[in-house]
C-alpha positions in Angstrom: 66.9 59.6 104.6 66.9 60.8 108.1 68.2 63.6 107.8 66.3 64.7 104.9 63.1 64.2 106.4 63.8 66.1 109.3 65.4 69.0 106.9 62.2 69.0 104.9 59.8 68.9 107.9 62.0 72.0 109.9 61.8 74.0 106.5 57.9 73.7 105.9 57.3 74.8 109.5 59.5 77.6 109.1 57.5 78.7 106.5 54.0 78.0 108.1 55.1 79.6 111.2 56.1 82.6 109.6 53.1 82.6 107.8 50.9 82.1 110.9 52.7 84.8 113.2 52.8 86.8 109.9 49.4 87.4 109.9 48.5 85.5 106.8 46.3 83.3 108.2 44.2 84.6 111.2 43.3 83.1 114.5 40.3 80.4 114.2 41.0 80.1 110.4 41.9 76.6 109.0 44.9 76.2 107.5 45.3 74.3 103.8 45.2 70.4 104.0 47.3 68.0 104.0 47.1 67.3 100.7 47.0 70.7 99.0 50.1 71.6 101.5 51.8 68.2 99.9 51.5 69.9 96.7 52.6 73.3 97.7 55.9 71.7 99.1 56.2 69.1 96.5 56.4 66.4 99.7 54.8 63.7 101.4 51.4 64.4 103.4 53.4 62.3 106.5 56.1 64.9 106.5 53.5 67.7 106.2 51.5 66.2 109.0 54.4 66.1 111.2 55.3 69.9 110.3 51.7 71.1 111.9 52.5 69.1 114.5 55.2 71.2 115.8 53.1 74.2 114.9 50.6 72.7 117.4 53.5 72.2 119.8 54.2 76.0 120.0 50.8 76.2 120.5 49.9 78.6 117.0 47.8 75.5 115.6 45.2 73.6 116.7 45.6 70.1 114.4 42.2 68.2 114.9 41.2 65.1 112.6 38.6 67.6 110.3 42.0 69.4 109.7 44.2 72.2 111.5 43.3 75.3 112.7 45.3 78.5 113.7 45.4 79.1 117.4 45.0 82.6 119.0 48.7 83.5 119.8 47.4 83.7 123.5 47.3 80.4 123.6 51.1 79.6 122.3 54.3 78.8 124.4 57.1 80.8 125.4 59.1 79.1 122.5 57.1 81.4 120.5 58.9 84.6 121.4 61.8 84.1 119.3 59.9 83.6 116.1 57.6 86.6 116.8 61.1 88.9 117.4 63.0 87.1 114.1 59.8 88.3 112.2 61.3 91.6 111.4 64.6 93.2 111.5 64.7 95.0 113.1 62.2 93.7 115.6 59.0 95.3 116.6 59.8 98.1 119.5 56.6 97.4 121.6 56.8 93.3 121.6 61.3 93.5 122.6 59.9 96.5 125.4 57.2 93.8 126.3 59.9 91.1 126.8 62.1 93.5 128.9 59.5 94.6 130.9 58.6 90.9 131.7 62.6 90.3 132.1 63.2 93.3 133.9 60.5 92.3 136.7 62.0 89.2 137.1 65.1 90.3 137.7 64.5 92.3 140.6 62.1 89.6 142.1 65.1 87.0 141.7 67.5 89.6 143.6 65.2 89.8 146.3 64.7 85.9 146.7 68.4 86.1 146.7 69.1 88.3 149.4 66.3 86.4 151.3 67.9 83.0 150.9 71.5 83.3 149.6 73.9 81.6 152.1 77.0 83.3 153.4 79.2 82.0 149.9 76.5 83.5 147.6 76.3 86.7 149.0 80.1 87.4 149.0 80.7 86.4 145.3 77.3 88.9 144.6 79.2 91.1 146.7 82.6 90.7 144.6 80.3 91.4 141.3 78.9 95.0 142.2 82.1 95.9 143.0 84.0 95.0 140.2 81.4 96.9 138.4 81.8 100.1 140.4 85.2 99.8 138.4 85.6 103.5 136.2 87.5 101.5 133.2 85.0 98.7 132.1 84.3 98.4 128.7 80.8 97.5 127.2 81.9 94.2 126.7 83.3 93.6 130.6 79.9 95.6 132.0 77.6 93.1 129.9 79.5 90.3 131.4 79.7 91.4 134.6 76.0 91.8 134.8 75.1 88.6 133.3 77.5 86.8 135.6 75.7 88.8 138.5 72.4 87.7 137.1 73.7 84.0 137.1 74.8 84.5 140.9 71.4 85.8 142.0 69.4 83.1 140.2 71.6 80.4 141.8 71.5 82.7 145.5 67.6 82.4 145.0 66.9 78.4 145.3 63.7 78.9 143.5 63.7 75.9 140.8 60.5 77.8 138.9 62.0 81.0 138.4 65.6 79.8 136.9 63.3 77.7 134.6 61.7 81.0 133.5 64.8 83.0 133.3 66.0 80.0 130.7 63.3 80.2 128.8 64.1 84.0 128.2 67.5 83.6 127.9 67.5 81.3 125.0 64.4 83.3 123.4 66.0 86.6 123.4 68.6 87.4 126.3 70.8 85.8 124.0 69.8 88.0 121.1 70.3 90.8 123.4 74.3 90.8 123.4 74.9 90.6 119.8 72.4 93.5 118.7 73.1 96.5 116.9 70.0 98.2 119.1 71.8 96.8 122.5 72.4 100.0 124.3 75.0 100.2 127.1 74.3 101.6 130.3 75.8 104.7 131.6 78.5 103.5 133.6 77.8 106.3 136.6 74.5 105.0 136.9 75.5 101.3 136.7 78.3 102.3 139.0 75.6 103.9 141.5 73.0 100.8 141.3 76.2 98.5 141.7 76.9 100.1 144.9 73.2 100.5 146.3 73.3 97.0 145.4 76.3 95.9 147.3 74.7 98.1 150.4 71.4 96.2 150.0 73.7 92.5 149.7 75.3 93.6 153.1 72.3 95.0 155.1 70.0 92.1 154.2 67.9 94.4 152.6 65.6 92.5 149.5 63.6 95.7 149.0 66.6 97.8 148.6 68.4 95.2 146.6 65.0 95.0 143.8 64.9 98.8 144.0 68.4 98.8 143.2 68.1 97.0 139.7 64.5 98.3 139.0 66.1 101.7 137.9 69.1 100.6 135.7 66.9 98.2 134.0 64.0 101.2 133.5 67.1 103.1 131.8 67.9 99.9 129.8 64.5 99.7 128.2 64.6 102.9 127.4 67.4 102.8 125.4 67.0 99.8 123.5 63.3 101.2 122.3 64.8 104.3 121.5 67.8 102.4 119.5 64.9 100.4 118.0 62.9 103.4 116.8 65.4 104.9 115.7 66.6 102.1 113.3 63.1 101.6 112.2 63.2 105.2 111.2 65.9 104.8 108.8 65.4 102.0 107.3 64.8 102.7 103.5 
């Protein structure tokens, strides 16, 4: 019974959330009661109440004892990205650009915290990374890695408990997302072999301006591609 419940419950918010982020209902608007929702779903009003409960807990609903309320997306969570990208396939150009730009800058503020703090161990297994990926014969797969690992190593280098938490959050909204799709470009492999080396220059100078300059323009080129990719998809779609 369990099981059920819980089944039922994750299926009616599914459908409330895409109908919330779908634009069906609009910010400040109430949403149907209890009851009528009950009816809609052919369910119990408890399993309905505990459905906009987890609405309100990614922060698109505002469930007060009058009734519930659609929140202005402003005010939702980071949970909230995931849904917003699965809303179309493929997903909206501007809002994945949005997330990269947002991931892009926080990559090249974690790699300089890194080189600020890393200890002697960090830097030479950061050191190791760039220039395995200075290697000519990497394929897409081994250059995706290699930079994720590198990532990992420079989050971990950085000490900084609030920015790993944030990188997560990312990570399991859309970084994730990010190796499987079709719209994943991969970069040049000169210019990833040219930021991999300013990279390992700025890792063994000390240098955190040169090492965030360093990423700033492979990621600019990775943006790029995927909105291009992303366009370009959207264009041919039937």
């Amino acid at each position: 019974m369990a099981v059920e419940r819980e089944t039922r419950t994750q299926e009616i918010t599914r459908v409330l959330r895409g109908e919330v982020l779908g634009g069906r209902y609009r910010p400040g608007e109430r949403l149907p009661s209890e009851r009528d929702l009950a009816a809609r779903f052919a369910t119990t009003r408890g399993i309905v109440r505990v459905a906009l409960k987890q609405l309100e807990q990614l922060g698109i609903a505002d469930v007060q004892p009058g009734g519930t309320r659609v929140a202005p997306i402003e005010h939702a969570s980071l949970d909230v990205v995931g849904h917003l990208l699965d809303l179309r396939d493929p997903p909206d150009p501007e809002l994945v650009d949005q997330i990269l730009e947002v991931a892009g800058a926080l990559l090249c503020a974690t790699a300089r915290i890194a080189v600020e703090h890393a200890d002697s161990a960090q830097l030479t297994r950061a050191r190791a990374l760039t220039g395995r990926l200075q290697q000519p014969d990497l394929g897409p797969e081994d250059r995706f890695d290699l930079l994720r690992e590198l990532a990992q190593v420079l989050r971990g280098a950085s000490h900084n408990l609030v920015l790993d938490l944030v990188h997560r959050g990312l990570r399991t909204q859309f970084l994730e997302r990010f190796r499987s799709a079709e719209w994943r470009p991969d970069p040049d492999p000169a210019q990833l072999q040219l930021t991999a080396k300013e990279l390992g220059r700025a890792l063994d100078e000390r240098d955190p301006a040169g090492a965030s300059e360093a990423l700033h323009g492979l990621w600019r080129s990775l943006r790029a591609g995927v909105r291009h990719s992303l366009e370009r998809m959207r264009r041919e779609q039937p």
